[in-house]
C-alpha positions as a Markdown table, in Angstrom:
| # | Residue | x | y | z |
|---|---|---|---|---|
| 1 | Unk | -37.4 | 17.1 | -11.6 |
| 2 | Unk | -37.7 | 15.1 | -8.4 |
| 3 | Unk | -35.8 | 15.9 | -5.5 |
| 4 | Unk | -33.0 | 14.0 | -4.7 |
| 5 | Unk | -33.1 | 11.7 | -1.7 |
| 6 | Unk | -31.5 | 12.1 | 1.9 |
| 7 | Unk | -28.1 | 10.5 | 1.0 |
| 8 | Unk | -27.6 | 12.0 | -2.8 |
| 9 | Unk | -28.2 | 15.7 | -1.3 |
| 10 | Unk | -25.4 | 15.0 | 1.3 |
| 11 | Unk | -22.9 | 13.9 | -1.1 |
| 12 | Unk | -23.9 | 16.7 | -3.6 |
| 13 | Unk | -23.2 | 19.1 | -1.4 |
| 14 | Unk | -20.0 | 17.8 | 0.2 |
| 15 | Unk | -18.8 | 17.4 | -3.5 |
| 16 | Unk | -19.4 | 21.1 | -4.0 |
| 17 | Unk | -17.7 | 21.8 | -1.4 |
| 18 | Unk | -15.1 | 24.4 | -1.4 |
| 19 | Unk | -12.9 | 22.3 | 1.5 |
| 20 | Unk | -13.5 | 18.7 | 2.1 |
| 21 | Unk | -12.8 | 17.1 | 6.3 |
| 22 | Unk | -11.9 | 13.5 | 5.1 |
| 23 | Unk | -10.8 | 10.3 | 7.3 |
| 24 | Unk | -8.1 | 8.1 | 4.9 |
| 25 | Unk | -7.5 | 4.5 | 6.4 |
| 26 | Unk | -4.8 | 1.6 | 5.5 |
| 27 | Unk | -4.3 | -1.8 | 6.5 |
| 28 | Unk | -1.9 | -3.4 | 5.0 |
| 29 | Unk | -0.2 | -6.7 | 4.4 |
| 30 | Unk | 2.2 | -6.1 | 7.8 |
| 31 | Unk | -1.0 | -6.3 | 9.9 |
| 32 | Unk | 0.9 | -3.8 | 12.3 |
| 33 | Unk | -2.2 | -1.3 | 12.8 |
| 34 | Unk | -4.8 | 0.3 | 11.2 |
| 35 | Unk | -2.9 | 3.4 | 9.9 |
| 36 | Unk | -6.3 | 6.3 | 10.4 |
| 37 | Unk | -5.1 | 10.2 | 8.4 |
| 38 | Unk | -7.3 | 13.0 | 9.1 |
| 39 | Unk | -7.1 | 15.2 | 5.9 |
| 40 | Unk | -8.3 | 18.6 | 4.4 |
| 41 | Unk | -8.9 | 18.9 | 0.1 |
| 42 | Unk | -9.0 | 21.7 | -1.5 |
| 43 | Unk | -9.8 | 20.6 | -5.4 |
| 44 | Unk | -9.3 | 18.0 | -7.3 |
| 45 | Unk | -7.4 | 16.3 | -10.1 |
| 46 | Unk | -3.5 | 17.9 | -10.6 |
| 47 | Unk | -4.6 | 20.9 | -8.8 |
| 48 | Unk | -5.8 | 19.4 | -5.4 |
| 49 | Unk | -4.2 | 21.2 | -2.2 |
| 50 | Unk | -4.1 | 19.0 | 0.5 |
| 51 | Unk | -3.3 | 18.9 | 4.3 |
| 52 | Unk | -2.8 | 16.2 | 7.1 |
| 53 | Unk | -4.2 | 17.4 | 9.8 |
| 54 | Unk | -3.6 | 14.7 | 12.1 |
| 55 | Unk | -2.2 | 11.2 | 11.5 |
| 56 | Unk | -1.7 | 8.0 | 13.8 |
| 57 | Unk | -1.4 | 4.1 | 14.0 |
| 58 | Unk | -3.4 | 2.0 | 16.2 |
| 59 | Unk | -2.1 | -1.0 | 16.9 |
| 60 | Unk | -3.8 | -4.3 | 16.2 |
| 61 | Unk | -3.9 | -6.7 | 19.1 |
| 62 | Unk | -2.6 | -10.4 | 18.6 |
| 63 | Unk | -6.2 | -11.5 | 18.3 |
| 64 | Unk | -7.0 | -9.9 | 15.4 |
| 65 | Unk | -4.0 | -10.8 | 13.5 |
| 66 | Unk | -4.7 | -14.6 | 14.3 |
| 67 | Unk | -8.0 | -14.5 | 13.4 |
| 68 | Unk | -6.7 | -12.4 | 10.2 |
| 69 | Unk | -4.2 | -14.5 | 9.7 |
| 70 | Unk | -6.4 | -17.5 | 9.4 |
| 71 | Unk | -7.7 | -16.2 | 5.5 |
| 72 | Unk | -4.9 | -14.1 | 4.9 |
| 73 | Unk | -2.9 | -14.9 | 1.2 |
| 74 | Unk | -4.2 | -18.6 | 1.8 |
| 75 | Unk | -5.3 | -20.2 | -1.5 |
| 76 | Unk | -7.7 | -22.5 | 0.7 |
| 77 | Unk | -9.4 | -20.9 | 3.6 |
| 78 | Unk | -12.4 | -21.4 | 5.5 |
| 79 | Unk | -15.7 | -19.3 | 3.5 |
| 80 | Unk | -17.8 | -19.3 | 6.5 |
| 81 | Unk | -14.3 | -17.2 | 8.5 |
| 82 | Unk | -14.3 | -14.6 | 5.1 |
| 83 | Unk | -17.5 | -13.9 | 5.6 |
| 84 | Unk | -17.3 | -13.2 | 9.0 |
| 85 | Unk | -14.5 | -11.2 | 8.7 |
| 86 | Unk | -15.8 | -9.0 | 6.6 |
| 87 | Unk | -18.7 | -7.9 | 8.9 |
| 88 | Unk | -15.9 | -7.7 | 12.2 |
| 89 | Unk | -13.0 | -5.8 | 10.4 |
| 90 | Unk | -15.6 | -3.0 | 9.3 |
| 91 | Unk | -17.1 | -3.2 | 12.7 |
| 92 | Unk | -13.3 | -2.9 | 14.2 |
| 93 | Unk | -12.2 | -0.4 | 12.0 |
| 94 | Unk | -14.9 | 2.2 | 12.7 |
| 95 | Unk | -14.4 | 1.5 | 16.2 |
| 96 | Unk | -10.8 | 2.5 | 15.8 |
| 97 | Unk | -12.0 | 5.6 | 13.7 |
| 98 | Unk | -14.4 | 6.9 | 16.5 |
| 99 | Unk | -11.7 | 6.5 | 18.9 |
| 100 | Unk | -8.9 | 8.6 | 16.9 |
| 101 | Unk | -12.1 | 11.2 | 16.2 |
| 102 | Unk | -12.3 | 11.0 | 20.8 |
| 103 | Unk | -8.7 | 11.7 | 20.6 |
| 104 | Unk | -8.2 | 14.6 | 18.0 |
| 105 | Unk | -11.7 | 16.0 | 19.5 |
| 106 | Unk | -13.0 | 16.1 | 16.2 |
| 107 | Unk | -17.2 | 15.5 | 15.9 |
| 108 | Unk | -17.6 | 12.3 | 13.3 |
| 109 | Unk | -20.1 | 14.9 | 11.9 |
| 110 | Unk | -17.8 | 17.5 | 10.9 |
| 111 | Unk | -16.0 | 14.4 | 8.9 |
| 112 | Unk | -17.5 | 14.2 | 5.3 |
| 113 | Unk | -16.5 | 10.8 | 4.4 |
| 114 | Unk | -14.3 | 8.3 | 5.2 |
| 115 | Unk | -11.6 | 6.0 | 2.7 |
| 116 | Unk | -11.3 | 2.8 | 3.3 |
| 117 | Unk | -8.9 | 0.3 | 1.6 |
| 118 | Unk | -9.7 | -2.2 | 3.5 |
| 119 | Unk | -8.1 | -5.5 | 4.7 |
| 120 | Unk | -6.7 | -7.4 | 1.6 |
| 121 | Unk | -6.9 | -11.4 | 2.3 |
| 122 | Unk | -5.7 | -12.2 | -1.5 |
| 123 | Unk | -4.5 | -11.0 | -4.3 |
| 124 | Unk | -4.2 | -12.9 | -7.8 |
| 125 | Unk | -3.4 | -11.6 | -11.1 |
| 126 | Unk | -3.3 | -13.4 | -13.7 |
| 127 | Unk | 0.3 | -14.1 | -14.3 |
| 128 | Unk | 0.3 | -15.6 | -10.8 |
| 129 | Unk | -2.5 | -17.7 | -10.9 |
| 130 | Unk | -2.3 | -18.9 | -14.4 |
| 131 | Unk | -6.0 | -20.7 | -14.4 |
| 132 | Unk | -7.6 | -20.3 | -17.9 |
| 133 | Unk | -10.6 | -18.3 | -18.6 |
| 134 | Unk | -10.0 | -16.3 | -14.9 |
| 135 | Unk | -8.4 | -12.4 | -15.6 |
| 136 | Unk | -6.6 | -10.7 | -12.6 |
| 137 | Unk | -8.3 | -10.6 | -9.2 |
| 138 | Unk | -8.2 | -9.1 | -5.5 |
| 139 | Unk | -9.9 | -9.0 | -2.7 |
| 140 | Unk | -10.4 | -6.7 | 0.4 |
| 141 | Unk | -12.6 | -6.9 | 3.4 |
| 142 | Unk | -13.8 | -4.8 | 6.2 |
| 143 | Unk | -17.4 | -3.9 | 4.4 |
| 144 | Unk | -18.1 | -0.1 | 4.1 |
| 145 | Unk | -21.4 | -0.3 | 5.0 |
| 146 | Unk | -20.5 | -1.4 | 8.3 |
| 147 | Unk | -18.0 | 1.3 | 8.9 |
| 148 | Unk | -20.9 | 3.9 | 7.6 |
| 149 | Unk | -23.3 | 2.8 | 9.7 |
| 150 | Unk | -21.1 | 2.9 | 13.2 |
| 151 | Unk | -19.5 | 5.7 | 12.2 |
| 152 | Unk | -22.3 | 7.9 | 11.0 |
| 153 | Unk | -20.2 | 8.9 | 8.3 |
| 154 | Unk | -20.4 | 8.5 | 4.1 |
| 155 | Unk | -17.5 | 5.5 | 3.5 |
| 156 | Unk | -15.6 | 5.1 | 0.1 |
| 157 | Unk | -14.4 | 1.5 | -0.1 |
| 158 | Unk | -13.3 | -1.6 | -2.1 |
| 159 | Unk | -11.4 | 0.7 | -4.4 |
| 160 | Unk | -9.9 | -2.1 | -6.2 |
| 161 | Unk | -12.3 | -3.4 | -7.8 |
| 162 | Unk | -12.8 | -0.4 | -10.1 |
| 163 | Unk | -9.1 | -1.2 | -11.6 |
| 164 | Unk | -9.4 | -4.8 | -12.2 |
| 165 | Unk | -12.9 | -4.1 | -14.4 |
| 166 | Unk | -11.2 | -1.7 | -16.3 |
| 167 | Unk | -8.0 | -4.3 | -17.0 |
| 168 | Unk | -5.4 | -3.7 | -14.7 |
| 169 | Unk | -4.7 | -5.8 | -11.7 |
| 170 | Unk | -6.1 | -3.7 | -8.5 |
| 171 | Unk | -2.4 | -2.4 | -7.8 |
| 172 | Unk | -0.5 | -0.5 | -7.6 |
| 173 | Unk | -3.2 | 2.5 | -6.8 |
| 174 | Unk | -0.3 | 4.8 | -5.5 |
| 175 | Unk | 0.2 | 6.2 | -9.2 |
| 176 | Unk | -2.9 | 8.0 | -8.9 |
| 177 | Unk | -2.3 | 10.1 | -6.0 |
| 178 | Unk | 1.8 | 9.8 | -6.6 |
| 179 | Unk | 1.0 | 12.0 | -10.0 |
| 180 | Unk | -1.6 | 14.9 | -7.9 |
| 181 | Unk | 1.0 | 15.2 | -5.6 |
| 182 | Unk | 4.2 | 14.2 | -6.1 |
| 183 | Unk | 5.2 | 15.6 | -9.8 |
| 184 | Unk | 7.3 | 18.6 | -10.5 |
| 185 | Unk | 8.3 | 19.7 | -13.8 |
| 186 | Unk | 12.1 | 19.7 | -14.5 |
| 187 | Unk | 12.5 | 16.9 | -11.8 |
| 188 | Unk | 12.5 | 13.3 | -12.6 |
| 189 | Unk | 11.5 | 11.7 | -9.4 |
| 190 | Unk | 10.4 | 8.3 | -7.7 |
| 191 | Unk | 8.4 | 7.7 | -4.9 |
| 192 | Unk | 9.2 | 4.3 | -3.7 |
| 193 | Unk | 7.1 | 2.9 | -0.9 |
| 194 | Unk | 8.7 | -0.1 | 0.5 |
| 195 | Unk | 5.8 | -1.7 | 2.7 |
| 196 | Unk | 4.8 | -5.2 | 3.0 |
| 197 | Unk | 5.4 | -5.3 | -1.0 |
| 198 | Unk | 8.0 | -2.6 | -2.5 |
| 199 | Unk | 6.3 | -0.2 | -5.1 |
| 200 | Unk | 7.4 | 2.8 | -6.6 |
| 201 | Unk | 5.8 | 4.9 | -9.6 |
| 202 | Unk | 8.0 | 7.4 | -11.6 |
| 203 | Unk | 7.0 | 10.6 | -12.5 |
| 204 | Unk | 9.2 | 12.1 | -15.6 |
| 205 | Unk | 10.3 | 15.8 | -15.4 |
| 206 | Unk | 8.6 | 16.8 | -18.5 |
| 207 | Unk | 5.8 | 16.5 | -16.9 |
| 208 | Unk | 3.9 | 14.0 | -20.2 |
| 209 | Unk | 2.3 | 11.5 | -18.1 |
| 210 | Unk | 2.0 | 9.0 | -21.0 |
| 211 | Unk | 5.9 | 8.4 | -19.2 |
| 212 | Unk | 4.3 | 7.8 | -15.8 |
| 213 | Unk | 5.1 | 3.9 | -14.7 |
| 214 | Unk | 3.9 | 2.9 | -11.1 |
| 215 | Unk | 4.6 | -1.0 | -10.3 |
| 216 | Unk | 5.4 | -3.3 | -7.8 |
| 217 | Unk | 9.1 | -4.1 | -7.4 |
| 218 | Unk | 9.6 | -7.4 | -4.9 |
| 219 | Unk | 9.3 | -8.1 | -1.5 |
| 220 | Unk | 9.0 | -5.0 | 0.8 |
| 221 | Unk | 9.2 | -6.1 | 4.7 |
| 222 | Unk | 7.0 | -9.1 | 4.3 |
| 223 | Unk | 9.9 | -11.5 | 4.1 |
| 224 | Unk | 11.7 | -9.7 | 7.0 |
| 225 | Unk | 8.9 | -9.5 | 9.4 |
| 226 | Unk | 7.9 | -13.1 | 8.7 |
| 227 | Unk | 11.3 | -14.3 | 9.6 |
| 228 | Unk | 11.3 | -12.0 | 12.5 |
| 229 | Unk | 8.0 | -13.8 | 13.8 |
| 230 | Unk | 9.3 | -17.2 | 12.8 |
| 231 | Unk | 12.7 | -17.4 | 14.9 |
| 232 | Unk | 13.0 | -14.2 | 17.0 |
| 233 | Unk | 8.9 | -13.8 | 18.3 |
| 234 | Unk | 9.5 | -9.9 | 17.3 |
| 235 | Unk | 7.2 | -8.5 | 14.4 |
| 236 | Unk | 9.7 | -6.7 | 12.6 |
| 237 | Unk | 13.4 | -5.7 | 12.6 |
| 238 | Unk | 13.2 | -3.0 | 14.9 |
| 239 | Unk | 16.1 | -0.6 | 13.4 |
| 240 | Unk | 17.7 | -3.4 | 12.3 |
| 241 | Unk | 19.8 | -4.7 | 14.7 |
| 242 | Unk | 19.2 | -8.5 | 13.7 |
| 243 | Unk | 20.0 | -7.8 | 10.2 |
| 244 | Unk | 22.8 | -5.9 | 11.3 |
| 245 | Unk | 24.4 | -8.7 | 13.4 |
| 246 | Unk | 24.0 | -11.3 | 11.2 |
| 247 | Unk | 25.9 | -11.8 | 7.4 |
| 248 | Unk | 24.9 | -12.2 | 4.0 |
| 249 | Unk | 24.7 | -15.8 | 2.5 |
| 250 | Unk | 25.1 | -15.0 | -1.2 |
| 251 | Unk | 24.1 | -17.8 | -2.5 |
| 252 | Unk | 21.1 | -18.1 | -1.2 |
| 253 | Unk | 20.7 | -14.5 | -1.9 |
| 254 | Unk | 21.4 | -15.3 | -5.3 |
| 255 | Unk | 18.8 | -18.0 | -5.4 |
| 256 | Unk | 15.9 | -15.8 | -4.1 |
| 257 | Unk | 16.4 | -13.2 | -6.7 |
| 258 | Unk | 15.6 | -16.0 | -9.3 |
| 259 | Unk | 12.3 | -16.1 | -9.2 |
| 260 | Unk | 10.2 | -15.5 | -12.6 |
| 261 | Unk | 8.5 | -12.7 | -11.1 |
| 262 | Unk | 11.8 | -10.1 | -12.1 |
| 263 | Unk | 11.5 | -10.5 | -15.5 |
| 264 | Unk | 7.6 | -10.0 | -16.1 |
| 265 | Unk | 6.9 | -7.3 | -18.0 |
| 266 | Unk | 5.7 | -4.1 | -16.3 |
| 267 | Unk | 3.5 | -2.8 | -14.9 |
| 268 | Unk | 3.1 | -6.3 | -12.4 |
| 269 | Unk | 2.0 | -6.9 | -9.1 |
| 270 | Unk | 2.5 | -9.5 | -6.5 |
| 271 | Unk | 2.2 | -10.1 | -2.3 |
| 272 | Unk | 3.0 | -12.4 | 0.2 |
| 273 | Unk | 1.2 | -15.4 | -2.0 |
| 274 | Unk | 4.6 | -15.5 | -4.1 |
| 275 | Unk | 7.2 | -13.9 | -1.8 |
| 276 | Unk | 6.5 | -16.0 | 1.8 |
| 277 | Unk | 8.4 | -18.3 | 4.1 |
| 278 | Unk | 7.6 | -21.5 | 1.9 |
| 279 | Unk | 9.8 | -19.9 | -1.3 |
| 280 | Unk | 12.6 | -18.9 | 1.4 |
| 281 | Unk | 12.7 | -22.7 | 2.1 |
| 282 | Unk | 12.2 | -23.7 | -1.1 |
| 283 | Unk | 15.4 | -21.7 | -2.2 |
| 284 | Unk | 17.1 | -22.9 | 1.2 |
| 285 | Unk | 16.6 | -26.3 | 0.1 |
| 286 | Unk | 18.3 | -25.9 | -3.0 |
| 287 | Unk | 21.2 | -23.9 | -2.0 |
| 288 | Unk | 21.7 | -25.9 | 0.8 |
| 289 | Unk | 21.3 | -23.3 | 3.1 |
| 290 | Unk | 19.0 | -24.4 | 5.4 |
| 291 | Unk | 20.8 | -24.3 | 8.5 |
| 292 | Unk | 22.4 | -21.1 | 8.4 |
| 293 | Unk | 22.3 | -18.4 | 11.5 |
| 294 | Unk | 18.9 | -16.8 | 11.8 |
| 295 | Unk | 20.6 | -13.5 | 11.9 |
| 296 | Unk | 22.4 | -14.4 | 9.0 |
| 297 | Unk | 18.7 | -15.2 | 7.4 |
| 298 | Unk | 17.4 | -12.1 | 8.6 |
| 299 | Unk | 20.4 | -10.2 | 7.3 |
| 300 | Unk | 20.3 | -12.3 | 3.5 |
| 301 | Unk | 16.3 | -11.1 | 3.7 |
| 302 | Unk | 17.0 | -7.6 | 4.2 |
| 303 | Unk | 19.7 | -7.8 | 1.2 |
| 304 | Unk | 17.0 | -8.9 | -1.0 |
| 305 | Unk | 14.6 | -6.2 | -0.5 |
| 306 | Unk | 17.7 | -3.9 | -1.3 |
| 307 | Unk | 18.8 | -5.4 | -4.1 |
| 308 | Unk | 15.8 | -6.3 | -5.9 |
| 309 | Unk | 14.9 | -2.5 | -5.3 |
| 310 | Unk | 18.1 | -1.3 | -6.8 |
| 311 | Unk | 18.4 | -3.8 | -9.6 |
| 312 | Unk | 14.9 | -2.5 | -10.9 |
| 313 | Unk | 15.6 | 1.4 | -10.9 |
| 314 | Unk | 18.9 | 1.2 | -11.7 |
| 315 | Unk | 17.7 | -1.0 | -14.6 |
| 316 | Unk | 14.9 | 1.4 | -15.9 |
| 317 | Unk | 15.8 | 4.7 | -14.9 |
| 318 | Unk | 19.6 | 6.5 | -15.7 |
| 319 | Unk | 19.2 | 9.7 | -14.6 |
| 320 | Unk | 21.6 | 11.7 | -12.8 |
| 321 | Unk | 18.6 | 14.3 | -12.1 |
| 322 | Unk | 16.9 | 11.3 | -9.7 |
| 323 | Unk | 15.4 | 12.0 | -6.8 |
| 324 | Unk | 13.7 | 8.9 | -4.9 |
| 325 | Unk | 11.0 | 9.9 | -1.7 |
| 326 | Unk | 10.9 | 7.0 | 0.1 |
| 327 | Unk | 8.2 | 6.0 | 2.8 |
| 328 | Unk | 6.4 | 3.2 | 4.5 |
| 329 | Unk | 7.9 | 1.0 | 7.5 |
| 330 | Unk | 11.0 | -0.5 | 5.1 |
| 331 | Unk | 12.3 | 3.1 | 4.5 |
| 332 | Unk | 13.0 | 3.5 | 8.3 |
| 333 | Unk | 14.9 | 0.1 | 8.3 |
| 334 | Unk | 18.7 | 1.3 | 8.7 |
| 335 | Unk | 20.1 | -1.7 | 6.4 |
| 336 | Unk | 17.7 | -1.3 | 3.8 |
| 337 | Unk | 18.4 | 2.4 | 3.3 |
| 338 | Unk | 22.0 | 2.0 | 3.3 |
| 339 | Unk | 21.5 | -0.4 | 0.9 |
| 340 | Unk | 19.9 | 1.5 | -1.9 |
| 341 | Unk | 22.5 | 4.5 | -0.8 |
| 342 | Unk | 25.3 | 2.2 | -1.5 |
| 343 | Unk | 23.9 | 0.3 | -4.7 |
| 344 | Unk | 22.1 | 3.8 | -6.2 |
| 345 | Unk | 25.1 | 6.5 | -5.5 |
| 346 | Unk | 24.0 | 8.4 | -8.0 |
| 347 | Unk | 20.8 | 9.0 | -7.1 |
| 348 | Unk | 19.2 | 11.2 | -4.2 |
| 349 | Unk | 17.5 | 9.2 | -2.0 |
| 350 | Unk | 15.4 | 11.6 | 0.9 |
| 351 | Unk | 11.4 | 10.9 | 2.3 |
| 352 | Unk | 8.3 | 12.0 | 1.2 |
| 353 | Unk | 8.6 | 14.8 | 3.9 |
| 354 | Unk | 10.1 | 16.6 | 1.6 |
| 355 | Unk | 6.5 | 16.9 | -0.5 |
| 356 | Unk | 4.8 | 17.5 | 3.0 |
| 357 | Unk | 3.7 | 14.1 | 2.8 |
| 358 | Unk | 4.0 | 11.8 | 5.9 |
| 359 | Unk | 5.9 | 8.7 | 5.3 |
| 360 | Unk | 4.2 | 6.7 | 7.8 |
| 361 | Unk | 0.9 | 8.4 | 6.9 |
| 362 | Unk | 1.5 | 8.3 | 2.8 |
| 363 | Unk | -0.8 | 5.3 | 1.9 |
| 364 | Unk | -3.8 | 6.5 | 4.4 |
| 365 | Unk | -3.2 | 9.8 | 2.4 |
| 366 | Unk | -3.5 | 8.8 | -1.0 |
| 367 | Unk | -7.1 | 6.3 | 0.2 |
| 368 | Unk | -8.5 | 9.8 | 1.3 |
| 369 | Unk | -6.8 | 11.3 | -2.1 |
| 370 | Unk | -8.7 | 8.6 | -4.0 |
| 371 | Unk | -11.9 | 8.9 | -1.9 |
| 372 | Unk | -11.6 | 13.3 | -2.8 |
| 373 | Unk | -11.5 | 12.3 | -6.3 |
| 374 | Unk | -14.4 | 9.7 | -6.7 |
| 375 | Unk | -16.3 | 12.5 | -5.2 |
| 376 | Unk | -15.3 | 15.4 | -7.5 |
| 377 | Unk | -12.4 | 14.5 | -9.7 |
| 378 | Unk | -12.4 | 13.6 | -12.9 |
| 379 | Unk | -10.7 | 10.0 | -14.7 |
| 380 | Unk | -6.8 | 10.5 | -15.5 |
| 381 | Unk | -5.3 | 9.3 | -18.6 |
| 382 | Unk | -2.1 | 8.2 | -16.7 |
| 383 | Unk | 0.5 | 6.2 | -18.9 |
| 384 | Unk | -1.1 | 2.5 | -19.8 |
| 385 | Unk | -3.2 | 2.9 | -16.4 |
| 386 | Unk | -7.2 | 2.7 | -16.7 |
| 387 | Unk | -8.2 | 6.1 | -16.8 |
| 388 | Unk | -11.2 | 6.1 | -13.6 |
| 389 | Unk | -13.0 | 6.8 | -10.5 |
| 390 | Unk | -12.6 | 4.3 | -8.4 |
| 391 | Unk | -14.4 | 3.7 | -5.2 |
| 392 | Unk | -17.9 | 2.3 | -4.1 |
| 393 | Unk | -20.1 | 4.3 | -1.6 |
| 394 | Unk | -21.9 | 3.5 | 1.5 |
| 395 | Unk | -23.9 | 6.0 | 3.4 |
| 396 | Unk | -25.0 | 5.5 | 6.9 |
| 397 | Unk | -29.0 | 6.0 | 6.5 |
């Protein structure tokens, strides 16, 4: 039998590994910072045990978010810019990796791979586009191979891709990782991530994960921090004193929580190519509520992400036995949690601390979760989910 080359031999044996040093990374829809989570597996599938060793957000300058901004959820965008974004962001994300490596003094050669989800510029399933003869679609850049290289280290990227070949629509992945690390049996729970887009995937008590649902619920923060950018030049709500000061306009709120997208059936995704600043107008416009305090905007915003969020669990799940582990920048927002408290009394809302799970840190986790498993794991039959690996590999020689 031939030996195997250089690059098969190293992944081999880090997949036989008894421990796995991994580097999880997520960049998401805020453009806030690259969030970079330097984990420890033990195992795979419903038994993994799993660590965060270290955890932090870098930043992105203003630069990079203009020149992000330039492709970002636009239907028409200049090819020649994708292209070269795709070759920078890799470039800038490994730089960003080699620097948190300086920082935690950790040798990118003790690191045995890196998960990278990337920098998503689109996202279009097929509900939302509606073209004939086109299934669902997504795309993230910031190539792998570029990160591999720079780094030194074997990158798992463009993880998406795997789930839209098998039939769903490239989100939400959370459900994967939600289900090795979040389920208990005799506890009906939901882990709701409210980030640029509000997810959440329940996972019943009985533990028969043909129950499992994981699905996009609305508009997380994107709405918020858009608005925020728009009329106040501050990229979010920082602890919600805007929202706080202003008022709810009702029927404008009222008006945004029309849109076709609530009534799809489930599981659905969507982004900032729906839920933007063009269908706040739009609804302005016919409400008549164009002129309204910003505050009162920002405030109306912030009610939408709660109530859309309430409406859908308190629509699909009635049990007094809920508990809901919130994370991701929207679960810090003061009005936003108060929110759900108020609309969901019955329900025990806490954070994904509670599973030893950083909030801030959960969606780099479950990259580096999904990176373990395309590695060593095995495909889960998870509700109507595609049961797969997903992942594609790059390795640095």
């Amino acid at each position: 039998m031939p030996a195997l080359n250089l690059n098969l031999s190293k992944l081999f044996n880090i997949a036989q590994k008894e421990e796995r040093l991994c580097i999880g990374l997520m960049s998401g829809t805020s453009l806030d910072g690259l969030d970079i989570a330097l984990c420890r597996f033990k195992g795979h599938g419903i038994g993994t045990q799993f660590r965060l060793l270290n955890f932090m957000t870098i930043p992105y300058p203003d630069v990079f978010k203009d020149e992000v901004k330039q492709v970002f959820a636009k239907r028409n965008a200049d090819l020649e810019k994708v292209c070269l974004l795709n070759d920078y962001i890799g470039g800038y994300h490994a730089d960003l990796i080699l620097q948190a490596l300086k920082q935690w003094e950790i040798a990118p050669a003790d690191v045995d791979f890196i998960a990278s989800h990337g920098q998503t510029i689109y996202h279009a399933p097929q509900h939302q586009h509606k073209q004939a003869g086109h299934g669902n679609a997504t795309l993230q850049i910031g190539d792998g191979d570029h990160i591999a290289v720079k780094t030194g280290i074997i990158t798992i990227s463009d993880f998406r891709q795997k789930h839209v070949a098998a039939g769903g629509e490239g989100a939400p992945l959370a459900l994967y990782g939600d289900v090795i690390l979040g389920s208990k049996t005799g506890k009906d729970r939901v882990l709701l991530n409210i980030g640029g887009i509000a997810n959440l995937t329940y996972l019943p008590g009985d533990g028969d994960l043909a129950k499992v649902m994981s699905t996009d619920i609305g508009p997380g923060n994107t709405l918020i921090d858009a608005a925020c950018r728009a009329y106040f030049n501050k990229p979010f709500d920082e602890d919600a004193a805007i929202a706080l000061s202003g008022e709810v306009n009702d029927v404008l709120l009222e008006a945004l929580l029309q849109h076709p997208f609530f009534n799809e059936q489930l599981p659905k995704t969507t982004g900032p190519e729906l839920f933007n600043l063009d269908y706040v107008a739009d609804a302005q416009q016919a409400t008549r509520t164009l002129n309204i305090n910003k505050a009162d905007l920002i405030a109306t915003l912030s009610a939408f992400t709660g109530r859309s969020i309430a409406q859908f669990i308190g629509k699909n799940y009635h049990s007094n036995r809920l508990k809901i582990f919130a994370s991701g920048g929207g679960a810090r927002n003061p009005y936003i949690r108060s929110y759900l408290k108020k609309a969901l009394p019955a329900a025990i809302i806490t954070d994904t601390d509670e599973l030893g799970i950083n909030p801030d840190a959960k969606e780099a986790i479950l990259f580096a979760l999904l990176g373990n498993e395309a590695l060593c794991g095995e495909p889960l039959n998870i509700g109507r989910n595609p049961a797969i690996l997903m992942g594609k590999f790059s390795f640095p020689l």
